[in-house]
C-alpha positions in Angstrom: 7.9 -20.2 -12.6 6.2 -16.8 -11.1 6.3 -16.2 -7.8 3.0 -15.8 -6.5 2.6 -12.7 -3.9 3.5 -12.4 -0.5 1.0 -11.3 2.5 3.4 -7.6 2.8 3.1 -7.1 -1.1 -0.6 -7.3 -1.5 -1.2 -5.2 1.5 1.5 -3.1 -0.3 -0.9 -3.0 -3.2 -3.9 -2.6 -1.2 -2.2 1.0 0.3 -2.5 2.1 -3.7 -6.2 1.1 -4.0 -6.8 2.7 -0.8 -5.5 6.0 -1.7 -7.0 5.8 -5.3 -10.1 5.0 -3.9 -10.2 8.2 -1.7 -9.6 9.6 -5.1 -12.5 8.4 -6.6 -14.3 9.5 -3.8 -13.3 13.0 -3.7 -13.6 13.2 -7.4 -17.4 12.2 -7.3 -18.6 13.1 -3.8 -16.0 16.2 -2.8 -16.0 13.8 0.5 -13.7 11.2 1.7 -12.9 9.5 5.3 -10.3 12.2 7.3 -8.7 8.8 8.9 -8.1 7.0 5.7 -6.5 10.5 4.0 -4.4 10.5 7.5 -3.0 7.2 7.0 -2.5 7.4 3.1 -0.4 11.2 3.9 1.1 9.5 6.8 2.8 7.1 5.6 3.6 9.4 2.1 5.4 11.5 4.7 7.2 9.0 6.0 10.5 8.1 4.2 12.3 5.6 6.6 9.8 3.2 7.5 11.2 0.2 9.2 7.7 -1.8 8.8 4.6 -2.0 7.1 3.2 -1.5 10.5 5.9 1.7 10.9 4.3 2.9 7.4 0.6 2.5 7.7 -0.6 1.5 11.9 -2.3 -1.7 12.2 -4.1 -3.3 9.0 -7.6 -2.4 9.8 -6.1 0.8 8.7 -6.1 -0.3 4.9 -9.6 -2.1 5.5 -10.9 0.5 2.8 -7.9 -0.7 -0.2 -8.2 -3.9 0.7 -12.0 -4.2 0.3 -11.5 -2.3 -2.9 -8.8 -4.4 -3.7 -11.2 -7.8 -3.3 -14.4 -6.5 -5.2 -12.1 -4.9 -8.0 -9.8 -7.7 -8.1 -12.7 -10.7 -8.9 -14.7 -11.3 -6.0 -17.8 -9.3 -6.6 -18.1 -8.1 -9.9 -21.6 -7.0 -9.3 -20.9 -5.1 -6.2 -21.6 -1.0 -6.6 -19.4 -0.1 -3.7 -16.4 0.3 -6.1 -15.8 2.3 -8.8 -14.2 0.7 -11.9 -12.3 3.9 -12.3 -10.6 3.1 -8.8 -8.6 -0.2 -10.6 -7.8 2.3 -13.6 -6.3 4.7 -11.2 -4.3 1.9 -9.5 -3.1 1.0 -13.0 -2.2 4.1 -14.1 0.0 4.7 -10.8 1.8 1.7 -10.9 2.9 2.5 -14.4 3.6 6.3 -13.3 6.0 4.9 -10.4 7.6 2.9 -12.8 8.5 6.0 -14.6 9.4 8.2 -12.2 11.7 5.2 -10.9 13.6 6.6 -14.0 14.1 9.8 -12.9 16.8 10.0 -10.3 16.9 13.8 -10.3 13.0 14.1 -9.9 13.1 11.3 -7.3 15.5 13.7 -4.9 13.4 16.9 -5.6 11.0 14.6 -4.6 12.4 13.6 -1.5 13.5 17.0 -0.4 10.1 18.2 -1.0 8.3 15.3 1.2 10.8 16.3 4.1 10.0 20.2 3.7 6.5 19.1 4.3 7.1 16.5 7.3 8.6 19.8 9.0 5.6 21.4 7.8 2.8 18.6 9.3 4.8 18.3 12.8 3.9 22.5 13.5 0.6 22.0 12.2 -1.1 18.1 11.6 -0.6 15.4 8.4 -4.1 16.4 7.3 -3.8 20.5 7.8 -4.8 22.3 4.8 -1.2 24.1 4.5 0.1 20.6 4.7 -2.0 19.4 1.7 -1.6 22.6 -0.3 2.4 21.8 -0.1 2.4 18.1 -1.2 -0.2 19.0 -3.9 2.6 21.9 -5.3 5.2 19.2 -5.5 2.6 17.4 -7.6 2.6 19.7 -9.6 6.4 20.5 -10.2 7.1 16.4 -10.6 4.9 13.7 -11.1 2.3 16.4 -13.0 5.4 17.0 -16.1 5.7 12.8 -16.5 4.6 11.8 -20.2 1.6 9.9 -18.2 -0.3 11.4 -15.9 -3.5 9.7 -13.9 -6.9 10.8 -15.4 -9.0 11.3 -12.8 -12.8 11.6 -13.8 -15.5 12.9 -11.5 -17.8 15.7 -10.8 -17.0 18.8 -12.0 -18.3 20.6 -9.4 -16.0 18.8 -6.9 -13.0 18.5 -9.4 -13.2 22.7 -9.7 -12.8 23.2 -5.8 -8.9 23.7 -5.1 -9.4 22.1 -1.8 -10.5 18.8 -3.2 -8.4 19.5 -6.3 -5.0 19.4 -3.5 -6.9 16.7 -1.8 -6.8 14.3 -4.8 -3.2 14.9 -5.5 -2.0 14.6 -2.6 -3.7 11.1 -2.2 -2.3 10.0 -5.7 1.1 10.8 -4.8 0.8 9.0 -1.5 -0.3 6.2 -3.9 2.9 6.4 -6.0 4.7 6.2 -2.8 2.7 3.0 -1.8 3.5 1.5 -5.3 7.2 2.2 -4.7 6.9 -0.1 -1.4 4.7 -2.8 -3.6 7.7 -2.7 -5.9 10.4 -2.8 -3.3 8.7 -6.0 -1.7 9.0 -7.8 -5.1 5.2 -7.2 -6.5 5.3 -7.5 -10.1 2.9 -6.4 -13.1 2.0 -9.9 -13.4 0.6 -10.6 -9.7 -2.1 -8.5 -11.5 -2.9 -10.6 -14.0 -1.7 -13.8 -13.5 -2.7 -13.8 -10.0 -5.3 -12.1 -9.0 -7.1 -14.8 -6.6 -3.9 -15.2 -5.2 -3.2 -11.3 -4.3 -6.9 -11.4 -2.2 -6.1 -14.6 -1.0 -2.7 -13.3 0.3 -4.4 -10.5 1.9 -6.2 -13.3 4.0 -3.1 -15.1 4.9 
């Protein structure tokens, strides 16, 4: 018998379709909310949370993943608010993370890295553009060389622009991060299709 999800894992899940939302955003617009980036980087720069309220502030704080997460999930299937290509995103990263769990030696670069730049955000602020520029380089150097990466379709104009383009992958790795957590609480590749209704209805509980 599957275990259906827990309140902590779908808001887990909700983190990733927050930050790949912002994605989709940036990707099409070359705009996304400064306090939703702040949370999604904040909590990618925090490595010893001990609470979902440590990692992320109070839950109104995900209110953009888990609206996402509710139209994408079933809800609303005719609602425009929500890009399809923000559930393909989510998707792709939770099949990324479970690749990069693999990778024990990419896992600590990736770990030093995240602490170089939570010295980095405490002279200057989680959302500075040095801050991003960092975090989007170790992008680069690990998650970029996985056999998958995340196709992320937009505007070219806005895709072209290496502030958005650091922007974007910084907010896909703080999804990976999130999808780590989702994992860690005991979410499973089947909450996502076996139980869908039950992941938004967990988010209620």
């Amino acid at each position: 018998m599957f275990a259906k999800p827990t309140h902590d894992q779908a808001m887990a899940l909700a983190a990733v379709f927050q930050a790949c939302y912002l994605v989709d955003q940036l990707a099409n617009t070359g705009e996304a909310s400064t306090a939703e980036m702040e949370v999604c980087i904040g909590a990618l720069l925090n490595q010893n949370p001990e609470s979902l309220a440590d990692l992320f502030g109070s839950e109104q704080n995900l209110e953009a993943g888990v609206d996402a997460m509710t139209v994408l999930l079933g809800e609303h299937k005719d609602s425009e608010l929500f890009r399809a290509t923000t559930l393909v995103s989510t998707i792709a990263v939770l099949s990324i993370e479970r690749q990069l769990n693999s990778r024990p030696v990419m896992l600590q670069n990736i770990a030093e890295g995240i602490d170089n730049a939570t010295r980095q955000a405490e002279h200057f602020s989680v959302i500075h553009d040095n801050v991003f520029a960092n975090i989007a380089a170790l992008y680069q150097q690990t998650i970029s060389t996985l056999s998958q990466r995340i196709q992320v379709k937009g505007n070219p104009i806005y895709l072209q622009q290496p502030g958005v383009a650091e922007r974007i992958r910084c907010l896909l790795f703080a999804a990976v991060r999130s999808a780590f957590l989702w994992r860690q609480l005991g979410g499973k590749r089947y909450h996502l299709v076996v139980y869908r209704q039950a992941l938004i209805q967990a988010l209620k509980n």
